[in-house]
N, C-alpha and C positions, 0 to 999 in steps of 0.2 A: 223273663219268666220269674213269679214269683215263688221260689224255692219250702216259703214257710205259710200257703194258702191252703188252710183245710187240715195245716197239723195239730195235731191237739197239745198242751205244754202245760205241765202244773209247775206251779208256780208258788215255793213258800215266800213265808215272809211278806205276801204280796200288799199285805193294807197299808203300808206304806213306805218309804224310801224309796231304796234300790229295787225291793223285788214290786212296787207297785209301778216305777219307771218303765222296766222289763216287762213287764204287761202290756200297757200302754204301748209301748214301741211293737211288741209283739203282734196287739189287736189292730195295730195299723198297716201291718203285713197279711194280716189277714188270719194269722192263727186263733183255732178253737182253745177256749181257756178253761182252764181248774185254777183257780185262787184259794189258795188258803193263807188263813194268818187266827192269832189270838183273839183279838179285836173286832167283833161281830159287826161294829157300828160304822169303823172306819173300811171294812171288808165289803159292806153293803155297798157303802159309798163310791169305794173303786168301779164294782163291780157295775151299778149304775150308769156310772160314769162311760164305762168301756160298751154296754150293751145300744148296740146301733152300731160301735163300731168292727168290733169283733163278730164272727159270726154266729161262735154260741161261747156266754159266757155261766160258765157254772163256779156257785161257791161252796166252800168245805172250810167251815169255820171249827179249829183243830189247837188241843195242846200238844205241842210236836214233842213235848220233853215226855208224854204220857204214852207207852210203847201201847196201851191197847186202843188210845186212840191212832194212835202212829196206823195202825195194823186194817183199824175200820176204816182210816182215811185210805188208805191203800186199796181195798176190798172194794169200798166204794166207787173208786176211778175206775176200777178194771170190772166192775158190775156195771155203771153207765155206759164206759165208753170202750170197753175191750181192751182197754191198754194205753198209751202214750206218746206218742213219738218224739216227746224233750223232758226232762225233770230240769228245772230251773232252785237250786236253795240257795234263798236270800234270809230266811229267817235266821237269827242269831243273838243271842246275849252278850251283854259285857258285865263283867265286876272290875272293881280294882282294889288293891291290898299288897301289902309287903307280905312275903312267906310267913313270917315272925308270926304271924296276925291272922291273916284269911283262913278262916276257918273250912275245913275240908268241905263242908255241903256246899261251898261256893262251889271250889272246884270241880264238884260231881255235877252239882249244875249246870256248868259251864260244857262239860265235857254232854251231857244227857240233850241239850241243845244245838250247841255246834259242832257235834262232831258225832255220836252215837245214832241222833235221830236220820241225818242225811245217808249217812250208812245204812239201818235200818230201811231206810224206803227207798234207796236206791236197791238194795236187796231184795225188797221184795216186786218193785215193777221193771228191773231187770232184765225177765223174759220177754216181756212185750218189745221192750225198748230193743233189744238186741234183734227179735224178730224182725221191727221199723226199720232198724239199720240206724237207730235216734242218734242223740244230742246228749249229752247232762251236762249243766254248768254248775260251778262252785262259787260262789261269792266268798270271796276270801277275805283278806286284808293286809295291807303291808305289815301286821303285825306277826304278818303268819311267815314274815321272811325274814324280819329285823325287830326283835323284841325290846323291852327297854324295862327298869325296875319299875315293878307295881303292878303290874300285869302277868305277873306268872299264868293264872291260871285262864284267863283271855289266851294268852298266850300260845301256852300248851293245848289246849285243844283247836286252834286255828294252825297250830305247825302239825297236827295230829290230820284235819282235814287237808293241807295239802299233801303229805304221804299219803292218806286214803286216794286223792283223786289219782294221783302220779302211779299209785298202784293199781287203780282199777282202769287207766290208760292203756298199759301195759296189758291187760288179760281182755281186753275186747278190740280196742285198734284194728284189729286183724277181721276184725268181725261187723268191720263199717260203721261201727259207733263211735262216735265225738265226743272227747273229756275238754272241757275247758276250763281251766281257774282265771277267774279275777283279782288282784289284789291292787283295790282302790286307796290311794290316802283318805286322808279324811274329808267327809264328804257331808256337805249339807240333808242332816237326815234325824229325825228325831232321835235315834241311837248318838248320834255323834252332839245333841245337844246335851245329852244325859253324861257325853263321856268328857265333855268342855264343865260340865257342874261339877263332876267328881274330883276333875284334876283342878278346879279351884279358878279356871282360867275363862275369858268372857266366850261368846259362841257369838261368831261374826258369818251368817251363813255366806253373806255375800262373797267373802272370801275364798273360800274353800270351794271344793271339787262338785261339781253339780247334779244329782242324779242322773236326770237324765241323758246327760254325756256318756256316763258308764253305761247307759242303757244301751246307748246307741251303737256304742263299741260289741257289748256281749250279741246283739242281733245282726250287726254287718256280720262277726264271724261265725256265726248258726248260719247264715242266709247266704256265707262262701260256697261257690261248686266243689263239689267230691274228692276232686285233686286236690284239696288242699286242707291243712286241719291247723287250727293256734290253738296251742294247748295252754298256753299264759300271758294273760296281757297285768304288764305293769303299768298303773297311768296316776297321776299326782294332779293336785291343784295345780294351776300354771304361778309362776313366782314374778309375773310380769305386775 
């Protein structure tokens, strides 16, 4: 029986990487889609891509760090579709900077994107979800367990979303909804090209962790029976 046939699942971040993998593995399961991402061009493309496969794909092309568009994207999910039964956030930023230096708008950035916005909109399709009995995932980052110099403010707001998730476990669990974090190494993804340029070091995607692996991981455990719930999967490049 296929557990996740007919649910409907928004999806940030979804034009590309990790939250456009999650789709993809998603629409192959048979779930109803809401994709959002920045990128109207690479968003079309997904969405393209996934329609034949998915059953209904719809797009919401969104600045997540903009709380009023946060709010219309919100309105709008629960105006088409009555609600939700998964939030998937894979959208997210990186900077990097020594304290000394990074000037505070980085880290209001930082924090306005990965970590205010998912809040936000977990807050607001909450009731639906809770109704569903849903799902929300976190796209984390091993950064979000084990920090290193230059990333403060990366940093700080990815150790800021795993306390959000770990506390909003904690206030619904009981109420049949599913929290789950991710926390990928580094991972072949156009974020992680940006983050191999900044740190000065070359970007060998073949190497590194594969999207669609992590994809695969975060819908086996959405698509586990009832009895059972993973609240965190840690998964790395292989070092073979």
């Amino acid at each position: 029986m296929n557990a996740l046939a007919d649910q409907i699942y928004l999806v940030t971040g979804a034009s590309s990487g990790i939250g456009a993998a999650i789709a993809r593995v998603l629409a192959a399961r048979g779930a109803r889609l809401v994709l959002c991402g920045r990128d109207r061009a690479r968003l079309a493309g997904v969405a393209e891509e996934l329609r034949g496969v998915s059953p209904e794909v719809d797009v919401q092309s969104a600045d997540l760090e903009d709380e009023a568009a946060l709010r219309r994207l919100a309105a709008r999910v629960l105006g088409t579709f009555g609600g939700v039964d998964g939030l998937v956030h894979s959208a997210a930023a990186f900077t990097r900077g020594p304290v000394a230096e990074l000037p505070v708008a980085e880290l209001d950035a930082q924090f306005r994107l990965n970590l205010r916005a998912p809040y936000l909109l977990t807050q607001m399709l909450l009731p639906s979800i809770l109704a569903r009995r849903g799902q929300i995932v976190f796209v984390n980052s091993t950064t979000g367990k084990v920090t290193r110099a230059g990333v403060s403010a990366y940093a700080a707001s990815k150790f800021g979303l795993r306390a959000f998730a770990d506390c909003l476990r904690e206030e619904v669990a009981r109420e049949g909804v599913r929290v789950l974090s991710i926390y990928p190494g580094r991972t072949a993804t156009p974020m992680q090209e940006l983050v191999c340029r900044l740190e000065g070091i070359p970007y060998l995607p073949e190497k590194l962790l594969q999207a669609p692996d992590v994809a695969a991981l975060v819908v086996a455990a959405l698509a586990l029976p009832r009895s059972a719930e993973v609240t965190e999967i840690d998964v790395r490049q292989s070092l073979a």
